[in-house]
C-alpha positions in Angstrom: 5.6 58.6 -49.6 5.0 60.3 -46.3 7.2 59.1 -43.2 4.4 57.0 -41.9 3.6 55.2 -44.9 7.8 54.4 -45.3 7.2 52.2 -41.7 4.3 50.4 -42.3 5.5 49.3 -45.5 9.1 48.7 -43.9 7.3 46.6 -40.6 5.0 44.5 -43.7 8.5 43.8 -45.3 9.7 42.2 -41.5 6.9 40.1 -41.3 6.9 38.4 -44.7 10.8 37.4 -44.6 12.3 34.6 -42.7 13.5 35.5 -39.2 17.5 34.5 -38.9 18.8 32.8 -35.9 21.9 33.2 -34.2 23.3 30.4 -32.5 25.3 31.0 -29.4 28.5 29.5 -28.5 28.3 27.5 -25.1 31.0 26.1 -23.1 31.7 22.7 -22.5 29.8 22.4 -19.6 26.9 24.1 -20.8 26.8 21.8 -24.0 26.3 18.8 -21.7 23.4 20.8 -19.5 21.8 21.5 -22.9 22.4 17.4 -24.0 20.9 16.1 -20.7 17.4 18.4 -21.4 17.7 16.5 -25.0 17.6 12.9 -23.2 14.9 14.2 -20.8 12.9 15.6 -23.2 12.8 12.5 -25.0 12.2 10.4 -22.2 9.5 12.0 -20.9 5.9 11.9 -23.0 6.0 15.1 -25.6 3.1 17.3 -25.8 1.5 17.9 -28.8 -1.4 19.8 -29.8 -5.1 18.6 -30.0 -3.9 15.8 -27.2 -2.9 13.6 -30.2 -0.2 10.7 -28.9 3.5 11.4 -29.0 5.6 9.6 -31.6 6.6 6.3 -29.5 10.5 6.3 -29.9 11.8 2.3 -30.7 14.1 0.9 -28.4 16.2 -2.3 -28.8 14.1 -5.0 -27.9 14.1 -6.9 -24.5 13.0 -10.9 -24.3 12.0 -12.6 -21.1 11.5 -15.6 -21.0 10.7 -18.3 -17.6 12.1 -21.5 -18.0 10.7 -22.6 -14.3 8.7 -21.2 -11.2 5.3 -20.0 -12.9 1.9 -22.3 -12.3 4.0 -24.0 -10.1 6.2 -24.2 -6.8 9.8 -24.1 -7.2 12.5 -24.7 -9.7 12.6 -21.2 -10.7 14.8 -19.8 -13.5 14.3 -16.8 -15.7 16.1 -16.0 -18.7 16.6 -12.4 -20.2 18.1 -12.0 -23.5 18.7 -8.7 -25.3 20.8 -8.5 -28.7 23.6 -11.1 -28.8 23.5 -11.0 -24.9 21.7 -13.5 -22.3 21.9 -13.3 -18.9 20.2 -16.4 -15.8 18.5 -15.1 -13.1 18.2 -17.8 -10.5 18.0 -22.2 -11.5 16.8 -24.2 -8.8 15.0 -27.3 -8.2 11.4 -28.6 -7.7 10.9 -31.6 -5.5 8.9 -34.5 -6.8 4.8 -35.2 -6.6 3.2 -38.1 -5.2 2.9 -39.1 -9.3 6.5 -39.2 -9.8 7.6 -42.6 -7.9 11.8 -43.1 -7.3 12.1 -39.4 -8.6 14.7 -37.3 -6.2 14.4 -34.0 -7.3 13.2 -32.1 -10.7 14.9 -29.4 -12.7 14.2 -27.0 -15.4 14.6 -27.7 -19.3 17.8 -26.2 -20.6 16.6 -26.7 -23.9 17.1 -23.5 -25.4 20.3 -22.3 -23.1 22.1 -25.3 -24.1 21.6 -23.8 -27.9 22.8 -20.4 -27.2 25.2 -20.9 -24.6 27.8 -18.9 -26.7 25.4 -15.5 -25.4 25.2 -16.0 -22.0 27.4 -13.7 -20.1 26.5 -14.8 -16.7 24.3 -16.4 -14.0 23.1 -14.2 -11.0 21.5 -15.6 -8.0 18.7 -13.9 -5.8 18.8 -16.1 -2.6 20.4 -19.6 -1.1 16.9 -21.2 -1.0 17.1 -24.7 -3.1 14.2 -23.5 -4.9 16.5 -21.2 -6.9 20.2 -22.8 -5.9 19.6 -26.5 -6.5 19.6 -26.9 -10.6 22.9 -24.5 -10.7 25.5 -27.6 -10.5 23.6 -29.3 -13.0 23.1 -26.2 -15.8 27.0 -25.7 -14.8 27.9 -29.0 -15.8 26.6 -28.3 -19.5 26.9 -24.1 -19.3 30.2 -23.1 -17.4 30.0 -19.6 -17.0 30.3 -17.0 -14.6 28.2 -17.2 -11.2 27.4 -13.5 -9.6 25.7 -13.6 -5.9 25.9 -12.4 -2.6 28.4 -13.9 0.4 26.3 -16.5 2.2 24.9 -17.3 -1.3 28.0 -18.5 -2.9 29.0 -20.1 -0.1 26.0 -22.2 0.1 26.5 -22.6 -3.8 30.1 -23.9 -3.4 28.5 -27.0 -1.2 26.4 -28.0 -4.2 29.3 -27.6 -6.4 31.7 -29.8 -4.3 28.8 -32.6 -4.3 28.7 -32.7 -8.1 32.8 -32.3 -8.6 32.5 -28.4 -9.6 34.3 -27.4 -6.6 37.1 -25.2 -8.3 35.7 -25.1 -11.6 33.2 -22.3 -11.7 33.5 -18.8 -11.3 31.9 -17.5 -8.5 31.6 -13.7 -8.0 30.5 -12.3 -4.7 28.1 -9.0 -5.2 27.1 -7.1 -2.5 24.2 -5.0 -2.6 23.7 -1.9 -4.4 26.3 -3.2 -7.1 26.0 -3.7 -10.5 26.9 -6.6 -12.8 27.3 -6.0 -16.5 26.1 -8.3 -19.1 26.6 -7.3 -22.5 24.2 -4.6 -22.9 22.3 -5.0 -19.7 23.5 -4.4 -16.5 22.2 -6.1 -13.4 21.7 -3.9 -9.9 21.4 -6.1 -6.6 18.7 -4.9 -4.1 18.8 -5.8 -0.2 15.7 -7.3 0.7 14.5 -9.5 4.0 13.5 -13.5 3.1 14.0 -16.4 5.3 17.5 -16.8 4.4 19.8 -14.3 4.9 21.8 -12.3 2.3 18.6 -12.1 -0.2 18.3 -9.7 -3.3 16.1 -8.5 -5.7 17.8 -7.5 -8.8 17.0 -4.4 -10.7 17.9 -4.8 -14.9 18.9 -2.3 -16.8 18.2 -2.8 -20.5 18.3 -0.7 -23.8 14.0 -0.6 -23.2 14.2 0.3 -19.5 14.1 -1.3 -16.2 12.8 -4.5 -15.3 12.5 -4.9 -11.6 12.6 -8.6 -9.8 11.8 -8.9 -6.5 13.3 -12.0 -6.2 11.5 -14.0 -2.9 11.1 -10.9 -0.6 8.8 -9.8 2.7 9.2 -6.9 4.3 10.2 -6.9 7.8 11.1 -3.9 9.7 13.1 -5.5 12.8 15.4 -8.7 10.8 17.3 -10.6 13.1 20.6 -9.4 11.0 18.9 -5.4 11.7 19.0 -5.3 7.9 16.0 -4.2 6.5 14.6 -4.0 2.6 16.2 -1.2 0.5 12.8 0.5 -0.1 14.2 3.5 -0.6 16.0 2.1 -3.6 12.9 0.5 -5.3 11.1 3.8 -4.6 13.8 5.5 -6.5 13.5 3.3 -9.5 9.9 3.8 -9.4 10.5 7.9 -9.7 13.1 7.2 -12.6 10.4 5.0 -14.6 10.3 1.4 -14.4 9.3 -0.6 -17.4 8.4 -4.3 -15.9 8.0 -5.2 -12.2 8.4 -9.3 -11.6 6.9 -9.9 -8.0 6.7 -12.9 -5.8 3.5 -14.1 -5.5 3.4 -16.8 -3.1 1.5 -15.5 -0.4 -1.0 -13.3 -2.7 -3.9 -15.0 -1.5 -3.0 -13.9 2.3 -4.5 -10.4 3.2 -2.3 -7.7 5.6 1.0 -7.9 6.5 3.7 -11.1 7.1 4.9 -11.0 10.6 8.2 -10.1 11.9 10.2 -13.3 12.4 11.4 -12.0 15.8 7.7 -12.9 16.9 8.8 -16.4 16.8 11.8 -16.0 19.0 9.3 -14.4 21.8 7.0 -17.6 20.8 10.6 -20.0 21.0 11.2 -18.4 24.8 7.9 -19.1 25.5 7.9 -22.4 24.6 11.6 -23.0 26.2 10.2 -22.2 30.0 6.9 -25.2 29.2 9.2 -27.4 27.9 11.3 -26.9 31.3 12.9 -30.5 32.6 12.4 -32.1 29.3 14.7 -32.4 26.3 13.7 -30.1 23.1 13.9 -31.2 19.7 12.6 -28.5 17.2 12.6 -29.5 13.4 12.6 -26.3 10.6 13.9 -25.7 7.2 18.1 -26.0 7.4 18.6 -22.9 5.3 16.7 -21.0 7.9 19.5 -19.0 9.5 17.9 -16.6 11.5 15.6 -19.1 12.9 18.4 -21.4 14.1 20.3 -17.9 15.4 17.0 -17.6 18.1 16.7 -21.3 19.1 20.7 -21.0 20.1 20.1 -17.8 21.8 17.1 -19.6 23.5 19.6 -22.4 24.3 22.0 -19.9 25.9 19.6 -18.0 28.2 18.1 -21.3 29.5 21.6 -23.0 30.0 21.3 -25.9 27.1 23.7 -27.0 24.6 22.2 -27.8 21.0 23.2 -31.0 19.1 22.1 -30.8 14.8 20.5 -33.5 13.2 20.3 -33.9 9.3 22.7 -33.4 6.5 21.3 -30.5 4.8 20.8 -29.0 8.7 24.6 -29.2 9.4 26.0 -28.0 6.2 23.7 -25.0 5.8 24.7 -24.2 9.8 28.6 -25.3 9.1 28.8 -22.7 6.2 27.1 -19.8 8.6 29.5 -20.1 11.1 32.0 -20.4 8.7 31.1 -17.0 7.3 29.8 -15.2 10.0 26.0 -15.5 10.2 25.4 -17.1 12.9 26.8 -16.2 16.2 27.1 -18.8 18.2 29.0 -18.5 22.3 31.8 -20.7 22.6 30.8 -24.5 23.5 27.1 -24.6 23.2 27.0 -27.1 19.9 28.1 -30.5 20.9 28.7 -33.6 18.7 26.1 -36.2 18.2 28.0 -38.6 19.9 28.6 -36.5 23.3 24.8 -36.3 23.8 24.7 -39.0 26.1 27.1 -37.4 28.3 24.3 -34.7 29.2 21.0 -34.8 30.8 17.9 -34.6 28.7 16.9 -31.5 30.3 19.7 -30.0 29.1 19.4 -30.8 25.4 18.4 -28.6 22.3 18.2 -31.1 19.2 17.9 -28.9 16.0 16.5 -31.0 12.9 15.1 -31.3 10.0 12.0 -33.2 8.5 9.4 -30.1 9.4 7.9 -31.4 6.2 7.3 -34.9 6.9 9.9 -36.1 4.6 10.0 -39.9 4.5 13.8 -40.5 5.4 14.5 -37.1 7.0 15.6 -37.1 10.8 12.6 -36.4 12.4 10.5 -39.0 10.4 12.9 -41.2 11.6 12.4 -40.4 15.0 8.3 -40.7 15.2 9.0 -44.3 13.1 11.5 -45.3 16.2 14.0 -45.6 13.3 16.8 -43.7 14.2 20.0 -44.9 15.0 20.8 -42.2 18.5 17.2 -40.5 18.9 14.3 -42.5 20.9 11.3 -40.4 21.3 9.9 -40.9 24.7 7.1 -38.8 27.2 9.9 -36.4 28.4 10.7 -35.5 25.0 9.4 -31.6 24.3 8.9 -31.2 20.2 8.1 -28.1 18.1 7.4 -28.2 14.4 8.6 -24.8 13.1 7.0 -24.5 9.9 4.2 -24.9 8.2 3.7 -27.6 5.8 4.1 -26.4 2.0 0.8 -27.5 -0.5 0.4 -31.3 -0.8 2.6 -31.7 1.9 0.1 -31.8 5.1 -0.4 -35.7 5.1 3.2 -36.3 5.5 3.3 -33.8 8.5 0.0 -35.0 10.1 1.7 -38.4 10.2 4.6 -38.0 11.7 2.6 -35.6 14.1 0.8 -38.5 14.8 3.3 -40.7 15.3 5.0 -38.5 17.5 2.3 -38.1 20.0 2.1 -42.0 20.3 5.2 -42.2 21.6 4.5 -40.2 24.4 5.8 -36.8 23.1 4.5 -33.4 23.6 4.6 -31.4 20.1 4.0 -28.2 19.5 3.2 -27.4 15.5 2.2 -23.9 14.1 -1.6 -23.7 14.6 -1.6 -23.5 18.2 1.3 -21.2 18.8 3.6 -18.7 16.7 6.1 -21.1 16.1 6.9 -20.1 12.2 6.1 -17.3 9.8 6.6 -16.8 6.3 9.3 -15.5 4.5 7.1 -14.6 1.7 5.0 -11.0 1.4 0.9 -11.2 2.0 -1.1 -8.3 0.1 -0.2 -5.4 1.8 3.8 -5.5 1.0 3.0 -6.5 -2.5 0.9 -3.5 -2.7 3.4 -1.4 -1.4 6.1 -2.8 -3.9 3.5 -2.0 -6.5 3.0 1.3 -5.8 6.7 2.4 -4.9 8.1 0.9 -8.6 5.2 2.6 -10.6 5.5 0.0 -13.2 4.5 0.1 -16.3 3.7 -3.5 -16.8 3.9 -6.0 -14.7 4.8 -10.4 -14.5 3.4 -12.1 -11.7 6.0 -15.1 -10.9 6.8 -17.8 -8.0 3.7 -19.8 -7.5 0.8 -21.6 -8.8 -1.8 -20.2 -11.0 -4.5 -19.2 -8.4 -1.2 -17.1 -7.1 -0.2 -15.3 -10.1 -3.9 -14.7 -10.6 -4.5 -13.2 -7.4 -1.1 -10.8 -7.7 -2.3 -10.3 -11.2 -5.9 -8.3 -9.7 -4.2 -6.4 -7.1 -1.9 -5.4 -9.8 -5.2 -4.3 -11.5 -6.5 -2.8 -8.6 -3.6 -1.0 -8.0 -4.4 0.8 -11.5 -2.2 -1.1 -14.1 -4.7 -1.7 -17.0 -5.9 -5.2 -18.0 -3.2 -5.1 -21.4 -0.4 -4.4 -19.4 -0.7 -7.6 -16.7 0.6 -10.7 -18.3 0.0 -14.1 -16.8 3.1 -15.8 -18.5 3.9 -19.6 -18.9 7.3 -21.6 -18.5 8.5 -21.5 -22.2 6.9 -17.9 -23.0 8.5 -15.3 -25.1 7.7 -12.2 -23.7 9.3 -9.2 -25.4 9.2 -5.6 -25.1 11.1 -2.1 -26.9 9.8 -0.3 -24.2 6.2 0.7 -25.2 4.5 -2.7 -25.9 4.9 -6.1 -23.9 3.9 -9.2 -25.3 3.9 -13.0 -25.7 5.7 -13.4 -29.1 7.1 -17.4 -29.4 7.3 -20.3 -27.0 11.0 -21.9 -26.5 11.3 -25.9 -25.0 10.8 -25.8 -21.7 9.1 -28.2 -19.3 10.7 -30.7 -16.7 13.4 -32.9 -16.1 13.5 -35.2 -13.6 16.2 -36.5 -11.5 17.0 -40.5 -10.3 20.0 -40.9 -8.5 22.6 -40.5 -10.8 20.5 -39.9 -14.0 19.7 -36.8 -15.5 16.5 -36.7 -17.9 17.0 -40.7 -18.5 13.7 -41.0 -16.5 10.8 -39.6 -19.3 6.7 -40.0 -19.2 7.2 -43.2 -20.4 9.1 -45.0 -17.1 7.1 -43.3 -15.3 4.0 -44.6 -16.3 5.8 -48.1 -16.0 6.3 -47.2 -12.5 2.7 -46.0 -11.6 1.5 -49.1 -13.8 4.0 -51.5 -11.1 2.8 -49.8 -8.1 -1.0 -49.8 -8.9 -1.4 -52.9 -9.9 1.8 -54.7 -9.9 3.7 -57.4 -12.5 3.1 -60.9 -13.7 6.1 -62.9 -15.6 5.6 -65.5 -17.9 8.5 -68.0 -18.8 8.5 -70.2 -21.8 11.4 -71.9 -22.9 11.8 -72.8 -27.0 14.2 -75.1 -28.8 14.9 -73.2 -31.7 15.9 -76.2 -34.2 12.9 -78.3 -33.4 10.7 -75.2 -33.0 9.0 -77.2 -30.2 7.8 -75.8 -26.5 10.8 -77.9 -24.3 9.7 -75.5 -21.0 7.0 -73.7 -19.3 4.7 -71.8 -19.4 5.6 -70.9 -15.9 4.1 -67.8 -13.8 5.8 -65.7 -11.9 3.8 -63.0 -10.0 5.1 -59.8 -8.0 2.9 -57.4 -6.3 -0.5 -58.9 -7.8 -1.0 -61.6 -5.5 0.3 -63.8 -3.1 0.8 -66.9 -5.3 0.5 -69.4 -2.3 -2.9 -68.3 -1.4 -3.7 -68.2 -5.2 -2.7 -71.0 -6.0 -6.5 -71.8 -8.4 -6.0 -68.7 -10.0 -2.8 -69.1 -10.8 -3.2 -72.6 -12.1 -6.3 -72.1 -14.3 -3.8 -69.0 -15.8 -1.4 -71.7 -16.5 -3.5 -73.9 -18.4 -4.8 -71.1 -20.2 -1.7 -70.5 -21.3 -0.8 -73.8 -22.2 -3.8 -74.1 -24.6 -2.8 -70.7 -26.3 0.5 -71.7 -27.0 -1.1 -75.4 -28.4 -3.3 -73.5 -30.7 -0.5 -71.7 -32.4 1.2 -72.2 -35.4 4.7 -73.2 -36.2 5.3 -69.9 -37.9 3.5 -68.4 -35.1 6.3 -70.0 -32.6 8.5 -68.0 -34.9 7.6 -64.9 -34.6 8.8 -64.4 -31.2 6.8 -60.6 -31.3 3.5 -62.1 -32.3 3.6 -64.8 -29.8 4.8 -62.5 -26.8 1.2 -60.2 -27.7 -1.0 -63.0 -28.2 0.2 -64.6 -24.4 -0.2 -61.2 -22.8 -3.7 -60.3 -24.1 -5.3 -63.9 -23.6 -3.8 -63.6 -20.1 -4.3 -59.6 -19.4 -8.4 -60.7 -20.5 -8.4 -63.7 -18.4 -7.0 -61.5 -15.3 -9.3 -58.6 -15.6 -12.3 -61.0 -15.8 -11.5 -62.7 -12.3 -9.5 -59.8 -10.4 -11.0 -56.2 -12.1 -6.8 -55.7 -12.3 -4.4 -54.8 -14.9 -1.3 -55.8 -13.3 1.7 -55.2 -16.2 2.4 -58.1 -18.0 6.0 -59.3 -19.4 6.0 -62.7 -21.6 10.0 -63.8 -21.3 11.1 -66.5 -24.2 14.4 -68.4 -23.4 15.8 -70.3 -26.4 17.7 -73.8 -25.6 
């Protein structure tokens, strides 16, 4: 074997055995280099060849699931639940509809926290808007756990705490943004972003699946009144890092461009201040609106006023500023109630509330000439500074009305730029969209033409139709970080409030009370002597809010003797049977009734035994 043939033999002898690989030692610091290319190889999508898909790695499981504040307005309260670990973002309240009579407020189902309340590591809290503060005292009162939200926030939450006896009771944690709050094996990062109220926050979630990013109520205004504008930067940053779900607000996704600036109603307020010169002001807005309040003072100042506040919502929201710092009021421009007489009406500010026509708020009072220290007269100068929220525009129009007959000059927000929303129109939520990058993404806060509408510009934002989910209060949604879906439905629904009881008013009172007011209630009165078994009283009639008895007085006879001739034909074991006899008087007089009136006022048969 020649010299050539010895290599090519020695190079086929190479080939055919395995290669060895030395491994070389690495320092400490180049082992963690080498770990952190690991992670980011597996995070990001592996290539393969022939374009076939990746392996999808399975991460632990994520649940959300909205107890309030979808296909509707208010109320809202979202749980998020991950292993042994549950975490509350947000519980407020809902007030009631025009179908709800003697209701005072309404609150979500806590159903299914109430049977895992050993997992919940915590409550946080995006804003102090009631819509997401005013169910807290009452989930508190069954769930005492720990409270995480920002400064005015807490303090705000401590007033609804002190109402309900929870003052002291509760722990409250203040969070500034760009913290984090751990719970359990998620870990909750507070976003600044600009609302109506100050001190709001969206909340970036860290789970074992990824991030979840909720916007929480947000706009996007470049020139606040605090000069603290959105942390965009922070959201875009999220959105380079990979976020999983984005949860938008959706209450203005119907409105196209951009939401105003809500300095453009101060330059509207000093407007306003010089044509209302020589007469006294009284603007009505929402009490938690801080900056708003901030501009009519600084309007009060540079025209030489002093401001008096009406309403109790309007002076404890404005009480707790101060106290904290967020509003900056000059020394002696708020004056009692009582001292407003000692000043000419020319020199007044009166800040109050009723902006939404609210039947016993102050303003209301006013336009009814009901209120105790306020006559409204010609030389009274009014601006509504709001604009009236869904099925609320009757109440406003009335008191509008009413306002005007007295004389009054008012000023509401069609005919000047006296109030703009706190809410982001198309163009934010597109830009929120396309700084996060989500993956999928939750439409929440409003009705169902809302979430609908932020549900296509999702869509045509490029987020494919499977990965938009219209959810429902109740909804399961889970996700390990490649799929999200509607698994399982927990309880959820409402539960109204009546003075001092929770949940004790159901469907059934309800329809009682619609029944009472629609058509109103007839008693009947029989009295029975139970030995003899004989009919010793009656049948008398007693009749509220059916007719008026003395100017029915046939109708309410031949009733009479039609009950008189029921009870005749009835049997002694049909006198009895108090049950039977009670249905058999209603239906012969609920027939009788319908046939002369076309009403079905509620009946109630009463027998007294003697």
């Amino acid at each position: 074997m020649n010299e050539k043939e010895k290599s090519t033999k020695a190079k086929q002898n190479s080939a055919a055995a395995p290669k060895r690989t030395y491994r070389k030692r690495t320092s400490g610091k180049e082992k963690n280099v080498n770990e952190k290319k690991v992670n980011a190889e597996i995070a990001a999508p592996a290539k393969t060849k022939g374009g076939r898909k990746p392996k999808e790695v399975k991460k632990t499981p994520v649940k959300i699931i909205p107890l309030g504040g979808l296909n509707e307005i208010g109320k809202n309260m979202t749980v998020f639940e991950c292993s042994n670990d549950i975490f509350i973002l947000d519980c407020g309240l809902a007030f009631p509809d025009a179908d709800m009579p003697g209701v005072d407020i309404v609150i979500p189902d806590f159903t299914y926290v109430e049977r895992n309340k050993e997992k919940i590591r915590g409550i946080v809290i995006t804003h102090g808007h009631e819509d997401h503060i005013g169910g807290l005292a009452y989930l508190l009162k069954k769930v005492n756990v720990p409270v995480y939200a920002t400064r005015l926030t807490i303090g705000l939450i401590e007033g609804k705490l002190k109402e309900q006896g929870l003052f002291g009771k509760v722990n409250l944690n203040i969070v500034e943004p760009k913290k984090t709050v751990k719970m359990g094996c998620m870990a909750v990062e507070f976003i600044k972003v600009n609302h109506s109220i100050p001190d709001s926050v969206g909340m970036a979630i860290h789970t074992p699946a990824g991030v979840i990013v909720h916007t929480g109520d947000f706009k996007v205004d470049y020139s606040p009144i605090d000069g603290k504008i959105i942390d965009l930067a922070r959201f875009g940053e999220l959105g380079s890092r990979g976020v999983l779900a984005l949860m938008a607000d959706s209450t203005n996704a119907e409105r196209p461009g951009y939401t105003h600036s809500e300095r453009t109603v101060g330059e509207s307020f000093d407007k306003l201040f010089q044509k209302g010169e020589g007469k006294r002001i009284i603007i009505a807005t929402f009490s938690s609106n801080i900056h708003r309040v901030q501009q009519i003072v600084n309007c009060a100042e540079r025209y030489g006023r002093k401001v008096a506040v009406f309403g109790r919502s309007m002076v404890n929201v404005i009480n707790t500023a101060i106290e904290l710092g967020y509003l900056d009021v000059p020394d002696g421009i708020f004056i009692d109630i009582e001292m407003m007489n000692r000043y000419e009406s020319e020199r007044i500010v009166l800040i109050t509330t009723g902006s939404q026509g609210e039947p016993m708020s102050a303003l209301t009072r006013m336009a009814m000439n009901d209120h105790k220290k306020v006559n409204i007269t010609p030389m009274d100068f009014i601006i509504i500074s709001a604009t009236p929220i869904p099925g609320n525009e009757k109440f406003v129009t009335r008191v509008v009305n009413e306002l005007m007959k007295s004389g009054a000059e008012v000023v509401y927000e069609a005919m000047y730029e006296v109030h703009v929303s706190g809410h982001a129109c198309q163009e934010e939520l597109k830009l929120m969209q396309a700084l996060t990058k989500p993956k999928f993404f939750i439409p929440v806060h409003g009705e169902y033409k809302h979430l609908k509408k932020h549900a296509d510009l999702a869509k045509q934002m490029g987020l494919p139709d499977e990965n938009v989910i219209i959810a429902e209060i109740g909804n399961v949604i889970e996700t390990d970080g490649n799929t999200m879906k509607v698994v399982s439905q927990v309880p959820a629904g409402r539960v109204l409030v009546d003075g001092l009881g929770v949940g004790d008013v159901g469907s059934i009172v309800l329809r009682d009370r619609k029944h009472l007011a629609q058509d109103g209630l007839i008693i009947i009165v029989i009295g029975i002597e139970r030995s003899s078994n004989e009919i010793v009283a009656g049948p008398d009639i007693i009749s509220r809010g059916f007719v008026y008895v003395r100017e029915s007085e046939e109708l309410m006879e031949e009733a009479k003797g039609l009950l008189t001739y029921t009870l005749s034909n009835c049997s002694a074991s049909e006198l009895r049977e108090w049950n039977s006899l009670k249905g058999k008087l209603r239906d012969a007089l609920s027939d009788y009734i319908y046939q002369k009136t076309k009403r079905s006022p509620m009946i109630l048969p009463i027998i007294m035994e003697t």
